[in-house]
VEXDREN-2710 file (C-alpha; in Angstrom, 1 decimal):
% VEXDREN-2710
k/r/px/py/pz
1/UNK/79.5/54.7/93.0
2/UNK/81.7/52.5/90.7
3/UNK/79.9/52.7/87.4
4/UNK/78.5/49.5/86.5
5/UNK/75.4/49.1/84.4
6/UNK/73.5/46.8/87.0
7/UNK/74.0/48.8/89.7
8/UNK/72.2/51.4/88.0
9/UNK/69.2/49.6/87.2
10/UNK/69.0/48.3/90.7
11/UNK/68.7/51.9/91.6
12/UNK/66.0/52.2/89.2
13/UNK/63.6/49.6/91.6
14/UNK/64.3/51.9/94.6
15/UNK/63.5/55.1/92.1
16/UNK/60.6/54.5/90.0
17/UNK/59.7/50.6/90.9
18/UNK/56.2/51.0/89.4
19/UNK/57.5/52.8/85.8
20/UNK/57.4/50.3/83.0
21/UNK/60.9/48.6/82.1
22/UNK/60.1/46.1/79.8
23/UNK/57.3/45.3/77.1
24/UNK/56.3/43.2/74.8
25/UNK/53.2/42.6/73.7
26/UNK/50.8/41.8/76.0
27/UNK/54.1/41.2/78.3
28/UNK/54.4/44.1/80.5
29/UNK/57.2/44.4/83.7
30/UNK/57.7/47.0/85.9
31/UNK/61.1/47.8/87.3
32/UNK/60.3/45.8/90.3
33/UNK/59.5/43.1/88.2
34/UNK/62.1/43.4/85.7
35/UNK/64.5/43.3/88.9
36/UNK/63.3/40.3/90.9
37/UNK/63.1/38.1/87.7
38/UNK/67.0/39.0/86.9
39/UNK/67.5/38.2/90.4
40/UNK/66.1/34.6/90.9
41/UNK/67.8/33.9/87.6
42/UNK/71.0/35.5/88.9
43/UNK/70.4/33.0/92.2
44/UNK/70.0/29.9/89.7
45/UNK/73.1/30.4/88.2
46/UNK/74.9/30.7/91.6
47/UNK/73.6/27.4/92.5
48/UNK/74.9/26.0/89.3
49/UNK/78.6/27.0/90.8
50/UNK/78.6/30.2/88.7
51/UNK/80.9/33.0/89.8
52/UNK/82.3/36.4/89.0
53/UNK/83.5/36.8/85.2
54/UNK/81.4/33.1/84.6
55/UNK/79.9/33.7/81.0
56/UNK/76.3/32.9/80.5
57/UNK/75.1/32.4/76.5
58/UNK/72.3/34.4/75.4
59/UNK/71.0/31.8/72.4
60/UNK/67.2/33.9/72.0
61/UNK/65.3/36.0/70.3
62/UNK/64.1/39.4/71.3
63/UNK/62.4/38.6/74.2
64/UNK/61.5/39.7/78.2
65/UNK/64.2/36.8/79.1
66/UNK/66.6/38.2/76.6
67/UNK/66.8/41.9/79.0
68/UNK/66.2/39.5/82.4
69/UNK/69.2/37.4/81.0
70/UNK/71.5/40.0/80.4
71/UNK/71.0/41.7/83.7
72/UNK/71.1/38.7/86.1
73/UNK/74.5/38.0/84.4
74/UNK/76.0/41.6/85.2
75/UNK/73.9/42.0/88.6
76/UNK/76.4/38.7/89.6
77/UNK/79.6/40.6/88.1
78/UNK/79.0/37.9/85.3
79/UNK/79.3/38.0/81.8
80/UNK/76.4/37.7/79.7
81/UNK/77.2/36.3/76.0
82/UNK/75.4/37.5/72.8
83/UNK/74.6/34.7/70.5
84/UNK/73.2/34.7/67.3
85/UNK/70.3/33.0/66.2
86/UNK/71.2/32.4/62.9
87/UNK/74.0/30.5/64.1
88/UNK/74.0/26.3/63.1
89/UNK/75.8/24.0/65.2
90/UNK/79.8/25.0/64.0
91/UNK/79.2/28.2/64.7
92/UNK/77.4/27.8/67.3
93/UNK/79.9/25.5/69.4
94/UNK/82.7/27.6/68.1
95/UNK/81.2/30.5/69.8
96/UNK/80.2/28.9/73.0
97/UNK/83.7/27.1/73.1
98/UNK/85.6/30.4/72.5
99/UNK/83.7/32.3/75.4
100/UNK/84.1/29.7/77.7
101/UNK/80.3/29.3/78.5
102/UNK/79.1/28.2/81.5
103/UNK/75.3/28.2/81.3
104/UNK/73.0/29.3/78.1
105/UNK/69.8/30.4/78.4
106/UNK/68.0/29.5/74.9
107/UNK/64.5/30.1/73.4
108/UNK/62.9/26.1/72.8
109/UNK/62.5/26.6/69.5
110/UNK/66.2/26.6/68.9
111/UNK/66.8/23.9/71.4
112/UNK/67.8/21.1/68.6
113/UNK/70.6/23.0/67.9
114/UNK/71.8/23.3/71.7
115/UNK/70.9/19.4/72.2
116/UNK/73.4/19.0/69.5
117/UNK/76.4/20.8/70.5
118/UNK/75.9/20.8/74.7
119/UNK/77.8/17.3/74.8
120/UNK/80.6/18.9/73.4
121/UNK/81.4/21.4/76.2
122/UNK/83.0/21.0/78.9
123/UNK/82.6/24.3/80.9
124/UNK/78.6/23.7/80.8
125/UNK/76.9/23.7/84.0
126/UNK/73.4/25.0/83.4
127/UNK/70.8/24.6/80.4
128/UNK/67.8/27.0/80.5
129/UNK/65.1/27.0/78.4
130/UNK/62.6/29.6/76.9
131/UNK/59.3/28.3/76.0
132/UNK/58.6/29.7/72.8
133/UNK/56.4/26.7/71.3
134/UNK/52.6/26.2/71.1
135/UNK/52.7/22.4/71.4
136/UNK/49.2/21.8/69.7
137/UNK/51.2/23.1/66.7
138/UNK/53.8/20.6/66.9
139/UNK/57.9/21.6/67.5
140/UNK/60.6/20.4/69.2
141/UNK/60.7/18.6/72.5
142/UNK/62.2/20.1/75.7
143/UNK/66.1/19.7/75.8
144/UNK/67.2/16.9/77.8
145/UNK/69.0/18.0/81.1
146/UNK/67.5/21.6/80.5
147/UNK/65.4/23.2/82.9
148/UNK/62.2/25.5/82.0
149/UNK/62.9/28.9/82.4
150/UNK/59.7/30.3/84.3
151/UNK/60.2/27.1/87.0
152/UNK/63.9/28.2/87.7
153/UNK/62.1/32.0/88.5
154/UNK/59.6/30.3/90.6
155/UNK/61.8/28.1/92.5
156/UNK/64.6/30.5/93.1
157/UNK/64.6/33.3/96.0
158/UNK/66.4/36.5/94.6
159/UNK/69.5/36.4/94.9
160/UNK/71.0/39.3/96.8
161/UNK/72.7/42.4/94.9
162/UNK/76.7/42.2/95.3
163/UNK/78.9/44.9/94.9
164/UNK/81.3/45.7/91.6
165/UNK/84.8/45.3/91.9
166/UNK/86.1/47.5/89.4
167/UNK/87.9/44.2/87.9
168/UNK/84.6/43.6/85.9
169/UNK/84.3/43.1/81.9
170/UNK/81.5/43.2/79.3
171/UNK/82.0/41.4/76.0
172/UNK/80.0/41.3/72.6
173/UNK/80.4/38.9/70.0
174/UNK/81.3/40.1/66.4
175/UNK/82.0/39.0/63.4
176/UNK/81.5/35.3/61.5
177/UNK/80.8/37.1/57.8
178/UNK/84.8/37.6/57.1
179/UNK/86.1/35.2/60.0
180/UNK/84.8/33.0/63.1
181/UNK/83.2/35.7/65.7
182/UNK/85.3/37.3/67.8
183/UNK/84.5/38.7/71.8
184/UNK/85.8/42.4/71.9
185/UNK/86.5/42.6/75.7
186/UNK/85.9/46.1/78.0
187/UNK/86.5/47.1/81.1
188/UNK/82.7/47.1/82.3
189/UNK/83.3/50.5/84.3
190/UNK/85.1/52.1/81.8
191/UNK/82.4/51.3/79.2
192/UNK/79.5/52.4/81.6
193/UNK/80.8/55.7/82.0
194/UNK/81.1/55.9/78.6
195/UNK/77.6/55.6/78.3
196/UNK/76.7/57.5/81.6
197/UNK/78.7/60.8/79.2
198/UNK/77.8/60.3/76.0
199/UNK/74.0/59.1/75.5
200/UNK/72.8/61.8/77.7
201/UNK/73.2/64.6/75.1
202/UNK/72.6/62.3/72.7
203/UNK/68.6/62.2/73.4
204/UNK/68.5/65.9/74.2
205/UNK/69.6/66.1/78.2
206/UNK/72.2/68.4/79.6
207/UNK/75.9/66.4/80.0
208/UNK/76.3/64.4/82.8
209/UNK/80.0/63.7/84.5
210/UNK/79.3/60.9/86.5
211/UNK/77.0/57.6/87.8
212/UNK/75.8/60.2/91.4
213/UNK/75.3/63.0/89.1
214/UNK/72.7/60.6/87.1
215/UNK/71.0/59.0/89.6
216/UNK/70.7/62.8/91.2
217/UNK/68.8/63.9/88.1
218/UNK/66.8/60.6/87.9
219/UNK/65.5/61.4/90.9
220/UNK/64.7/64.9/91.0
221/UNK/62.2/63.4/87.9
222/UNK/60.4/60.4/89.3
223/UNK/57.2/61.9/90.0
224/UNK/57.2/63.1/86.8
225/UNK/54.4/61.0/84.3
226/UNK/56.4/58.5/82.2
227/UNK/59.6/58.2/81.2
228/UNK/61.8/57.6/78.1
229/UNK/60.5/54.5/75.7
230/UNK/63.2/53.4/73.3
231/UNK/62.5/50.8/71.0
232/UNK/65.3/48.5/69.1
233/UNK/64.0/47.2/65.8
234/UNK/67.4/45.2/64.9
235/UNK/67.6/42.2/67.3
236/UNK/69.2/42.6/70.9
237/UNK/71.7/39.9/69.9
238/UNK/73.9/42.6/67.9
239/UNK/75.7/46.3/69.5
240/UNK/73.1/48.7/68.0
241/UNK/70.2/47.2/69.4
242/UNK/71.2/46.2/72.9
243/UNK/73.2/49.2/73.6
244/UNK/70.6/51.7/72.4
245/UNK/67.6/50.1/72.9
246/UNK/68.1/48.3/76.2
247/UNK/71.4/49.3/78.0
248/UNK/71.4/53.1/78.0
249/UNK/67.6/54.0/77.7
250/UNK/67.6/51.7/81.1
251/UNK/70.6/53.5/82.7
252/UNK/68.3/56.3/82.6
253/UNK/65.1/54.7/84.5
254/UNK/63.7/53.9/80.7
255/UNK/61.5/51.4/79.2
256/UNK/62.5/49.0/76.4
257/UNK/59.4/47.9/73.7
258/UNK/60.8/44.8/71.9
259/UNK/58.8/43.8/68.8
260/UNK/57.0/40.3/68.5
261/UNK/57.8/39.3/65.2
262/UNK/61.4/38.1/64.4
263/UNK/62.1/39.6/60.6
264/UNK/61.3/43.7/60.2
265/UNK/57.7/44.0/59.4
266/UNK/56.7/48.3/59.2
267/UNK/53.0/47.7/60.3
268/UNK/54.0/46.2/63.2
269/UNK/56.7/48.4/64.1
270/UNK/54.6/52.1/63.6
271/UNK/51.6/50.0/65.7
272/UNK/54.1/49.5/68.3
273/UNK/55.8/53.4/68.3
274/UNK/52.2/55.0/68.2
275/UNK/50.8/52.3/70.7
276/UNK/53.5/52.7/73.5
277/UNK/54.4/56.2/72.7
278/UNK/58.0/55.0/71.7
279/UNK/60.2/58.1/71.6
280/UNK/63.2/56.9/70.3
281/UNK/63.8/53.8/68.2
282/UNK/67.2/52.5/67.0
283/UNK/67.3/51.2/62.8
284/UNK/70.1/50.3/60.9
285/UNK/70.3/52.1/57.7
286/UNK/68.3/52.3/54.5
287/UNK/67.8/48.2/55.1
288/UNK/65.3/49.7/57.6
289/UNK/64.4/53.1/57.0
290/UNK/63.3/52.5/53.1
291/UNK/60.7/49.6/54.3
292/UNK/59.4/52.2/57.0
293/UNK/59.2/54.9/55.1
294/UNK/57.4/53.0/52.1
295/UNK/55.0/52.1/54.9
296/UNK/54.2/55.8/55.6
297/UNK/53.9/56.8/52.1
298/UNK/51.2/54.4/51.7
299/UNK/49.3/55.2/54.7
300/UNK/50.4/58.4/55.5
301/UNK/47.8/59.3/58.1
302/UNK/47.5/55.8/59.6
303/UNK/49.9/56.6/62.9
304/UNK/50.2/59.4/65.5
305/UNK/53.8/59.8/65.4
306/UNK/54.1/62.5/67.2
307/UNK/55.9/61.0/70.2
308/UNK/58.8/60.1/67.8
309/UNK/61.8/62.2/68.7
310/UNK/65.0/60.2/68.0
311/UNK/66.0/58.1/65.1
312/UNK/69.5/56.2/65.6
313/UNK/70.9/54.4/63.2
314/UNK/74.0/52.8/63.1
315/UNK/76.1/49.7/60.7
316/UNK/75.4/50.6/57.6
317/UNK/74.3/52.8/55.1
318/UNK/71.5/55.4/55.7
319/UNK/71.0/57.4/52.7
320/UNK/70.6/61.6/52.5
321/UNK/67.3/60.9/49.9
322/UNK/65.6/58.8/52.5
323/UNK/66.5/60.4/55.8
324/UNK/65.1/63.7/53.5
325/UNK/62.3/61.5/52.7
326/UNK/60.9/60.9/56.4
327/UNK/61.0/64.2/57.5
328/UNK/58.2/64.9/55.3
329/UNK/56.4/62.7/57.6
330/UNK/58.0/63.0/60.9
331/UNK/58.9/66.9/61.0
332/UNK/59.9/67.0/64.4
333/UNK/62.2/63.9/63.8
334/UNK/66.2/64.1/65.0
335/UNK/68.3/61.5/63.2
336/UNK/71.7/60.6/64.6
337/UNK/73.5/58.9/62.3
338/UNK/76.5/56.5/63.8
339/UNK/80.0/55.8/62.9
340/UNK/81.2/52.8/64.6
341/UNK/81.5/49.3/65.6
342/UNK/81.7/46.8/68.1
343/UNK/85.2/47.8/68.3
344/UNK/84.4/51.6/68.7
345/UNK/82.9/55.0/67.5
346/UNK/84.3/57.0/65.3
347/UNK/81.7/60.2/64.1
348/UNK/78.2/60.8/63.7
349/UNK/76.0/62.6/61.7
350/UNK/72.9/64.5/62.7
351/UNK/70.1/65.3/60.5
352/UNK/66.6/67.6/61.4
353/UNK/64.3/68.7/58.9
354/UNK/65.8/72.6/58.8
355/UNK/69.6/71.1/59.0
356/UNK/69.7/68.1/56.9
357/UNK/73.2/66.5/55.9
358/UNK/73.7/67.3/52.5
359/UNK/75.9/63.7/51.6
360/UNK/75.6/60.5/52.3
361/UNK/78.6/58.8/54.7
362/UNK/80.1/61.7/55.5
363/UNK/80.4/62.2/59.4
364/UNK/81.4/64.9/62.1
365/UNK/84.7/63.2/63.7
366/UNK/84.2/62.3/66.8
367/UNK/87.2/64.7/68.8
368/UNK/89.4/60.8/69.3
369/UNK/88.8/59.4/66.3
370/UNK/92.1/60.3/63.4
371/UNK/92.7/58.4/60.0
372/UNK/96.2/57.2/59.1
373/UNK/97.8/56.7/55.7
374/UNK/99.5/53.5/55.0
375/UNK/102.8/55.2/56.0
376/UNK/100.7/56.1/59.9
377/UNK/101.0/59.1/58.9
378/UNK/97.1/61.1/59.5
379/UNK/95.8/62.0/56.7
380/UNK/95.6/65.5/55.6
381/UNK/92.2/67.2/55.0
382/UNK/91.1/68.4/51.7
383/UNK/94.1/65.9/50.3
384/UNK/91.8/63.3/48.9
385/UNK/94.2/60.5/50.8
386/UNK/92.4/57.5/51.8
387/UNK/93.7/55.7/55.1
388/UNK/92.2/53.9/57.9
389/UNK/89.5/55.0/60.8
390/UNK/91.2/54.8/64.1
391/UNK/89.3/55.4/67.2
392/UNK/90.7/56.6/70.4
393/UNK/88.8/57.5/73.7
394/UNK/86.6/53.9/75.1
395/UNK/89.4/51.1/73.4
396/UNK/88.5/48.1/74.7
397/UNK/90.9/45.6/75.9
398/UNK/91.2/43.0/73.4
399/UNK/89.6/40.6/71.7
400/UNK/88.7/37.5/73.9
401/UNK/91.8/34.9/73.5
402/UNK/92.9/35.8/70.7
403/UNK/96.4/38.0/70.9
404/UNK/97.3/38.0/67.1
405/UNK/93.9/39.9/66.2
406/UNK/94.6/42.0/69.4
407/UNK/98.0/43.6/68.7
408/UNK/96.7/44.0/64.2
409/UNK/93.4/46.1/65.7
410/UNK/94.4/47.9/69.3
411/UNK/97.4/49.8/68.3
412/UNK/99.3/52.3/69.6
413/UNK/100.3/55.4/67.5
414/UNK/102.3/58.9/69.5
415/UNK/101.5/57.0/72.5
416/UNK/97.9/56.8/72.0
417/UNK/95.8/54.0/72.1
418/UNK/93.0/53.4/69.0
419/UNK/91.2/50.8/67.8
420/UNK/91.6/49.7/64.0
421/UNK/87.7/48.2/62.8
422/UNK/89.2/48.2/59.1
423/UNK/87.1/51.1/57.9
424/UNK/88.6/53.0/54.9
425/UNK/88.0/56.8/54.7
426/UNK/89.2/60.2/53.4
427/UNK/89.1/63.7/55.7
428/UNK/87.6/66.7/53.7
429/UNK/88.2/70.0/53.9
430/UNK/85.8/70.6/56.0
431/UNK/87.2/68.2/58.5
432/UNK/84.3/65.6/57.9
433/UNK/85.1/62.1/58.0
434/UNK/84.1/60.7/54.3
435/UNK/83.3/56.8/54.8
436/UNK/84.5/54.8/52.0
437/UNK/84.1/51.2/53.1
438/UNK/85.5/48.2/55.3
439/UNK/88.9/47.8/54.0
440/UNK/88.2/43.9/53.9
441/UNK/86.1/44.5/50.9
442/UNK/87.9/46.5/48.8
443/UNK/87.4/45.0/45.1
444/UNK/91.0/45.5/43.2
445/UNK/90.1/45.8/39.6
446/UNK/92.7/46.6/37.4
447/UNK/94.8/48.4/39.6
448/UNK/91.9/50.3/40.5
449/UNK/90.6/50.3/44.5
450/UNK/86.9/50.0/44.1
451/UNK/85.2/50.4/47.7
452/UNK/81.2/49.0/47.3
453/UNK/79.7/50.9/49.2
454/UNK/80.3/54.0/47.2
455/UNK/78.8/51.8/44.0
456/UNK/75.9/50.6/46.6
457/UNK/75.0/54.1/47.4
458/UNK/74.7/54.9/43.8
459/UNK/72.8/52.3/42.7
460/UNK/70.3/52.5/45.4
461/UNK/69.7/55.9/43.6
462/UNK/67.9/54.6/40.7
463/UNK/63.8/54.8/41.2
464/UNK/63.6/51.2/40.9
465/UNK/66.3/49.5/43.0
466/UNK/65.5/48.5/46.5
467/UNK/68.8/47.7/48.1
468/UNK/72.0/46.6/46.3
469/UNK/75.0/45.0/47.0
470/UNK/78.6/45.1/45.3
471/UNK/81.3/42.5/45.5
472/UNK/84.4/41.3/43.3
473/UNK/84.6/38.2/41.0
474/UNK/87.8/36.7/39.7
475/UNK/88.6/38.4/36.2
476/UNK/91.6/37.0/34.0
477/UNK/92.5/40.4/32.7
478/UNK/91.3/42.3/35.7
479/UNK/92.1/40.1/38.2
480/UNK/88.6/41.4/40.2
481/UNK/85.6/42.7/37.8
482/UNK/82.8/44.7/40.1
483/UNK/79.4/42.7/40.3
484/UNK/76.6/42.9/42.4
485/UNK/72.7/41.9/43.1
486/UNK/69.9/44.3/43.3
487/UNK/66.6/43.7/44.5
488/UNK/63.4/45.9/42.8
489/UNK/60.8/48.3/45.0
490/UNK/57.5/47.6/44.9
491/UNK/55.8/48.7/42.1
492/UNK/58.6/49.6/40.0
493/UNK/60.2/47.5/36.9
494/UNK/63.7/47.9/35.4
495/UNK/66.4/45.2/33.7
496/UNK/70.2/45.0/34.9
497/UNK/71.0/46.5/32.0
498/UNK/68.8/50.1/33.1
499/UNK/70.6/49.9/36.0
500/UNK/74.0/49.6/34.7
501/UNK/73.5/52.2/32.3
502/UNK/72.1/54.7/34.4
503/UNK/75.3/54.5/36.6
504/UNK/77.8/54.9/34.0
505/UNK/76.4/58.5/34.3
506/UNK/77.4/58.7/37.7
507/UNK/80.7/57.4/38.4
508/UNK/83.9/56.6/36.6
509/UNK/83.8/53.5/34.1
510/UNK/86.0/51.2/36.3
511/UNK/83.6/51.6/39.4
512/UNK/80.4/50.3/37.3
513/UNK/79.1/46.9/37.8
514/UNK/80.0/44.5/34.8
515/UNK/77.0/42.7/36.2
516/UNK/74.1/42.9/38.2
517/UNK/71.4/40.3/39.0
518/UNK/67.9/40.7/40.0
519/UNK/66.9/39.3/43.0
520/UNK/63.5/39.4/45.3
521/UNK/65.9/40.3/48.1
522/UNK/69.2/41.0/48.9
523/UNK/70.8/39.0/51.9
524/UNK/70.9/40.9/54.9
525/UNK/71.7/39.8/58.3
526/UNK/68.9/40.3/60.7
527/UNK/69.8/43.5/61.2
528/UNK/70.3/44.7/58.4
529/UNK/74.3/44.6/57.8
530/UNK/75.6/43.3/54.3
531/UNK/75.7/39.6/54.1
532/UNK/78.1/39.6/51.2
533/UNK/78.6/35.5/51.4
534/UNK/75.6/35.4/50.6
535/UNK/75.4/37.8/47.7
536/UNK/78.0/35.7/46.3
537/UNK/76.8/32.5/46.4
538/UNK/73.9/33.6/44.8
539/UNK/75.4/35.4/42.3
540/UNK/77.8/32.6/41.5
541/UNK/74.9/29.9/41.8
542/UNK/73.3/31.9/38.5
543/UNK/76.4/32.3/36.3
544/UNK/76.3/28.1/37.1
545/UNK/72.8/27.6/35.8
END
């Protein structure tokens, strides 16, 4: 069988149509549910004159229509589109424009913005909306021209599953903190099997080759009670959440919790792993993990846990102290620790409470993954050189119409193929990878290459800083002087100046903030990646006042 992720999880309905696929809440969908939804959507969109490779918008929130979305798009050898709800109406057009979007399915509460911007594209042939809006509370109307999302289910037959093609691609939106977002572009087979390998082993089975071998060993389990229940705290709409917490736990016959509220809130999240009996759960660094962890310090004997096996984290920092920290609490825990981006992996790191990883950002290569010196030479271990993270192995094809950013990131070097995210890093001499820091961010200070999140990492160190963030400012004698906001943990006090001077113990007078400022929170992205725009303008709005 071609490997193709919706024509795995229509096997699912024939395997284990009565297993749980989908939850939220009170919402609850079986696999034969969860298929016959995606299918009467899929059917809507083919009336609208949608076709293979059409791209359909995802403008929602986690949500049951977000997973029935997604798979009604590839169960047509569409495309579906990740859009983010933060998004206002530049970026949002910009992004629909770019991916040449045919229909958008959008949750009501952000229909203003769609109203806005639908005049303005041409390729649009189908508004759906998402009822997320309690009208005796007041909100936006409906969309003009939209239609309701539940009434297209209801008055569409399912449409009937097609075959793959091979000529199929899958495409995620990245990007829009250094630059308008960008669709990275993969062969849809190619990145399936990548998944049918590599996840297996990751959550404890034996390796599987291949999509028959899969299925095979899906079935030899069905009659078995349950089933794996993976839950995504960061929202769908990014890699780390959709890939791990929807795509490949339902590759394998598994169910997807999605969480209600739309911001991180611990309670809510250890309610929902001890309610459903989530067994693994995707975070993204310390942004995450500190807040959870806080929450079982305080209330350390509040959850059954138990069924918690997996922690995967992945985009950003996740700190030795704190991954230390919740094993005190959830013994049994595995933590795997990626290395990658939209554009590819590159190493990992795996943490149990009788193996932990002694260093923060330092990663087992992945056997693909080299880094290259500014001559493309690799770098040699143990030499302290600092080059750039390419990836090898799943390179995907390009980004989406846009050739110049194609040929800087997807190179070629010896006749191999890797992708170029940006990420700065040194090899030690024990062949780990040491993350440094996106090359984009670099702060040049006297001559000096400062990477932040080396200065982040430290700072988070002190008792009383919650989360950090480090950036450049324009210096006359510097050229760039290191800054940064800090936010404080509950319960604890300390001035910037504490701060400052507690890190001039810790690493070399050039990497030290000049300044820090206090805030209540540092700007995050809603999940949990650095929004360093806004760290700046705040930063820069003080130093006004």
């Amino acid at each position: 069988m071609t490997a193709h992720f919706a024509k795995l999880w229509e096997n699912m309905v024939d395997i284990v149509p009565q297993r749980i696929a989908v939850v939220q809440g009170d919402e609850r969908y079986t696999w034969q549910e969860y298929e016959d939804r995606a299918a009467r959507l899929a059917g809507a969109f083919t009336e609208a004159g949608l076709g293979p490779h059409a791209k359909v918008g995802m403008y929602l929130y986690n949500s049951p229509a977000y997973c029935e979305t997604n798979f009604a798009a590839l169960k047509m050898r569409a495309v579906p589109i990740n859009v983010n709800y933060r998004y206002l109406d530049d970026e949002l057009h910009y992004l629909l424009e770019n991916a040449d979007a045919e229909a958008v399915v959008f949750h009501r509460s952000l229909g203003e913005r769609i109203a806005r911007v639908a005049p303005r594209l041409p390729k649009l042939k189908l508004l759906i909306e998402v009822d997320d809006i309690d009208d005796d509370e007041g909100g936006p109307d409906p969309v003009p021209n939209a239609f309701a999302y539940e009434d297209v289910l209801a008055r569409h037959k399912p449409a009937a599953r097609v075959e793959p093609q091979g000529d199929e691609v899958y495409m995620l939106y990245t990007g829009g903190t250094t630059g308008m977002p960008k669709g990275v572009v993969y062969p849809l087979d190619e990145f399936t099997q990548f998944f049918v390998a590599g996840y297996p082993p990751m959550i404890g089975m034996p390796p599987i080759e291949n999509t028959t071998e899969l299925l095979a060993n899906i079935r030899a389990q069905a009659d078995s009670a349950g089933g794996l229940v993976a839950m995504s705290g960061p929202p769908l709409m990014h890699g780390t959440g959709c890939w791990l917490g929807l795509m490949a736990p339902h590759m394998l016959g598994g169910a997807t919790v999605l969480l209600e509220n739309r911001g991180l809130d611990p309670v809510e999240l250890w309610d929902a792993v001890a309610r459903e009996r989530v067994q693994q759960l995707i975070i993204v660094g310390d942004a995450f993990a500190r807040p959870l962890l806080r929450e079982l310090e305080q209330a350390p004997q509040r959850w059954d846990l138990s069924c918690l096996k997996l922690m995967i984290s992945s985009g950003a920092m996740f700190s030795t102290e704190v991954k230390q920290a919740l094993f005190e609490h959830l013994p049994d825990l595995t933590i795997a620790d990626l290395l990658g981006s939209t554009e590819g992996g590159m190493g990992q790191a795996i943490s149990r409470r009788d193996s932990p990883n002694s260093t923060t950002a330092r990663f087992m290569l992945s056997p693909t993954t080299k880094v290259f010196n500014e001559q493309g030479r690799e770098v040699t271990p143990g030499s302290g050189e600092t080059g750039l993270v390419a990836s090898g192995g799943l390179v995907p094809k390009a980004y989406y119409k846009d050739p110049e950013k194609s040929a800087r990131t997807f190179r070629v070097v010896d006749g191999v193929r890797y992708s170029f995210p940006g990420d700065m890093a040194r090899v030690t001499a024990e062949g780990e990878l040491e993350l440094l820091g996106r090359g984009s961010n670099c702060i040049n200070t006297g001559g000096e290459k400062v990477f932040p999140e080396e200065v982040e990492e430290t700072l988070k160190r002190h008792p009383a800083v919650e989360d950090a963030l480090v950036f450049g400012q324009p210096d006359e004698r510097f050229g760039n002087r290191v800054v940064g906001v800090v936010s404080i943990a509950p319960g604890q006090s300390a001035t910037a100046t504490d701060i400052i001077t507690a890190t001039q113990a810790v690493l070399a007078g050039y990497k030290v903030p000049r300044e820090l400022m206090l805030l209540a929170e540092v700007p995050r992205a809603p999940n949990g990646k650095a929004d360093y725009p806004a760290a700046k303008a705040s930063f820069e709005a003080a130093q006004g006042d």
